[in-house]
N, CA, C and O of each residue as an XYZ file, in Angstrom:
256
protein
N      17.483     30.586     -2.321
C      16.725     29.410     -2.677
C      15.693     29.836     -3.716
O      14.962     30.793     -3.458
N      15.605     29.287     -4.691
C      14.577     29.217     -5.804
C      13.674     28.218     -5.884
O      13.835     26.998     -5.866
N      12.282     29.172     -6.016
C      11.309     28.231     -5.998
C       9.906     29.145     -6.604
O       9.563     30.134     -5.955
N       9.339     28.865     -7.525
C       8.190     29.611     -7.625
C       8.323     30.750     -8.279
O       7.491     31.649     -8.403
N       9.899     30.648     -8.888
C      10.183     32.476     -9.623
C      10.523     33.094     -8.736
O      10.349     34.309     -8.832
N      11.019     32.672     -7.751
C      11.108     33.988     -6.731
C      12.618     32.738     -6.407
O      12.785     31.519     -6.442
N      13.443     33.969     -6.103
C      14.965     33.721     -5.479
C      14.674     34.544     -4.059
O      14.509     35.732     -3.780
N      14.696     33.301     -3.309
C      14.626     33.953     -1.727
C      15.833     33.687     -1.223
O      16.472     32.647     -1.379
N      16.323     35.204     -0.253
C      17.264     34.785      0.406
C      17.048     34.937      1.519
O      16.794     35.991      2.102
N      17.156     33.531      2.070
C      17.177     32.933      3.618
C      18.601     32.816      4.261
O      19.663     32.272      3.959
N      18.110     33.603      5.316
C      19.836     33.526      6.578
C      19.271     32.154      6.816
O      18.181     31.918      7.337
N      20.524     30.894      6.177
C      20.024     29.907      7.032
C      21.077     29.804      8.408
O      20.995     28.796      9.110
N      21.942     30.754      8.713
C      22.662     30.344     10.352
C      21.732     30.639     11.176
O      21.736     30.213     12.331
N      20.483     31.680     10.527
C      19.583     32.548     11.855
C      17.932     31.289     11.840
O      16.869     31.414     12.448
N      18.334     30.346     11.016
C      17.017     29.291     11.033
C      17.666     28.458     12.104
O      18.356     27.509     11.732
N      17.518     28.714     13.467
C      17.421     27.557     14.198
C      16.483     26.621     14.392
O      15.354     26.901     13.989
N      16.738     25.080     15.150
C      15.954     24.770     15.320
C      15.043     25.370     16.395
O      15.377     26.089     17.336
N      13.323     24.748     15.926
C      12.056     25.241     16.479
C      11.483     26.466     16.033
O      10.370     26.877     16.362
N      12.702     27.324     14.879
C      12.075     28.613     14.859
C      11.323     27.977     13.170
O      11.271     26.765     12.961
N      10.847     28.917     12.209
C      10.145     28.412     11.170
C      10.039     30.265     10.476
O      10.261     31.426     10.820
N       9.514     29.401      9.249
C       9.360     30.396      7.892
C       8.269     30.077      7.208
O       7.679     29.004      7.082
N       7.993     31.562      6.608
C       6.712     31.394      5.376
C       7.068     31.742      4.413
O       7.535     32.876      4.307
N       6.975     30.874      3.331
C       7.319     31.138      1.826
C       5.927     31.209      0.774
O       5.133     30.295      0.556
N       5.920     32.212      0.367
C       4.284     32.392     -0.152
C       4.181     31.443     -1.299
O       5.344     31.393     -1.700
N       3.678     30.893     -1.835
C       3.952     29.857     -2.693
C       2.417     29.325     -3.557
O       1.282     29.115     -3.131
N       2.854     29.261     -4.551
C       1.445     28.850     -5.795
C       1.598     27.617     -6.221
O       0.713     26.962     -6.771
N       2.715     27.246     -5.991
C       2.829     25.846     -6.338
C       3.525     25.027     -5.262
O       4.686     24.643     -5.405
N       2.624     24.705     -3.930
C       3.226     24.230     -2.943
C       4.541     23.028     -3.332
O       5.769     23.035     -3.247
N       3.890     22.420     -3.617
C       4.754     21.299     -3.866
C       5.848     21.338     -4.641
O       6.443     20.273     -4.477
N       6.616     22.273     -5.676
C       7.481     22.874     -5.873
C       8.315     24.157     -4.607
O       9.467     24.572     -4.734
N       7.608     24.446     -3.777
C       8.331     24.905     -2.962
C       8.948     23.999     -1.712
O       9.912     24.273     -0.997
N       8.191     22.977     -1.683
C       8.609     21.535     -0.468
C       9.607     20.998     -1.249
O      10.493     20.470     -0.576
N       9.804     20.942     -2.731
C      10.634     20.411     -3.023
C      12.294     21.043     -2.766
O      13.362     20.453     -2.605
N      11.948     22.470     -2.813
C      13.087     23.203     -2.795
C      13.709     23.418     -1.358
O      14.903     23.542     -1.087
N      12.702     23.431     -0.557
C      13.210     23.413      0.667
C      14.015     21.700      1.447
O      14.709     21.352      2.403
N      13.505     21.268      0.572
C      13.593     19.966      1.055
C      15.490     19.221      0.412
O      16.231     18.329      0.824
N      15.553     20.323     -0.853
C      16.829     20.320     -1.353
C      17.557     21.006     -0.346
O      18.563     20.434      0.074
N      17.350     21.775     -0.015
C      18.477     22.743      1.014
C      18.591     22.388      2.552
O      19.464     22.828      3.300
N      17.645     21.587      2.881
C      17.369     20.783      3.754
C      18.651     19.718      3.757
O      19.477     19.560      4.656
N      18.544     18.893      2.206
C      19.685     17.945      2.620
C      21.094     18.894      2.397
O      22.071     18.750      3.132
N      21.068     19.599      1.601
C      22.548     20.800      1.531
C      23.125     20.858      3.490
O      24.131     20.541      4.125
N      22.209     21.265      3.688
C      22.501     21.814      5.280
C      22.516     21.277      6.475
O      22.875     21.670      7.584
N      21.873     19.908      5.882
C      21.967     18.610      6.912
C      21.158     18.799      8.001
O      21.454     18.263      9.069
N      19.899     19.677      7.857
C      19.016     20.031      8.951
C      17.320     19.082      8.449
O      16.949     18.603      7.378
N      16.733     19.153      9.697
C      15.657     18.128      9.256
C      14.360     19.357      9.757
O      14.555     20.352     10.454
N      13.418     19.030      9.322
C      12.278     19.969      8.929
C      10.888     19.244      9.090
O      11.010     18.019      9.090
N       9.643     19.688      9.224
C       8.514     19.379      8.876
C       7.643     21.001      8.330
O       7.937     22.047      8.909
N       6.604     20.991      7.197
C       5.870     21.986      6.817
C       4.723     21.863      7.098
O       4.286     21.180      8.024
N       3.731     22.899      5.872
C       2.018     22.623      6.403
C       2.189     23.575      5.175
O       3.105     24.376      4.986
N       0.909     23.265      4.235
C       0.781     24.341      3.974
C      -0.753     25.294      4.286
O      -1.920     24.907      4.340
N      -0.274     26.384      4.418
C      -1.465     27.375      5.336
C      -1.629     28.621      3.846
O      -1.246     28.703      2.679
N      -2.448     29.410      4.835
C      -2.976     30.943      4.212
C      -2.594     31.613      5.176
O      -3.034     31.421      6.310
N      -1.661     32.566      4.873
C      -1.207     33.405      6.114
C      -1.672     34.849      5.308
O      -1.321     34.935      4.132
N      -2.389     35.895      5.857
C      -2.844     37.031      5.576
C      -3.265     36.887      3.734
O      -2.641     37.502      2.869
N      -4.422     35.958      3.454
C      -4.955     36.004      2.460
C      -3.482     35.596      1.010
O      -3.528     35.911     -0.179
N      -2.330     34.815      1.769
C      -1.341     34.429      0.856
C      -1.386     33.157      1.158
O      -1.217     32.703      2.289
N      -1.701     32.288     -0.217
C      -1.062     31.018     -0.106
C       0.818     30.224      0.467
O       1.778     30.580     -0.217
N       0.900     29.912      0.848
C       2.552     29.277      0.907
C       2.581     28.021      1.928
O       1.639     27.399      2.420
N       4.098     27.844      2.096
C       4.232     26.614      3.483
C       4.771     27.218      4.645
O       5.697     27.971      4.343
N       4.581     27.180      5.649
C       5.541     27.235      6.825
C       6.127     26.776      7.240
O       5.553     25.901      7.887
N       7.574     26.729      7.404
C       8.638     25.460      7.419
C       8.976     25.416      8.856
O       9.425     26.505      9.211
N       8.919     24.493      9.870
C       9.445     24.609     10.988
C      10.760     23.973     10.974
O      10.700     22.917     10.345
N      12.060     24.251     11.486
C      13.451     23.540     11.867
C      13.457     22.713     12.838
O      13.584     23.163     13.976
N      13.332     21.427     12.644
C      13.255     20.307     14.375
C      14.713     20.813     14.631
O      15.321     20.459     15.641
């Protein structure tokens, strides 16, 4: 997944639901967008936030 210059690769079989991810991110809203593309790819539904996790900006994506 691309987002932010950065090509992340996410196991999405190992994203179940309830578990979640942090994607460090400078331009949140370009990274919600991208997740939100692979979201409909994969037919899975989601909610984020975006936080500061150890002095890094990004979102944390949870899998409903």
């Amino acid at each position: 997944m691309l987002t932010n210059g950065t090509d992340y690769q996410i196991l999405w079989s190992e994203f179940k639901p309830g578990s979640s991810i942090f994607l460090p991110a400078i331009d949140t809203d370009a990274a919600v967008a991208a997740i939100t593309k692979e979201s409909e790819r994969l037919e899975f539904e989601f909610v984020h936030k975006v936080v500061i996790e150890d002095n890094v900006k990004g979102i944390r994506v949870w899998r409903l």
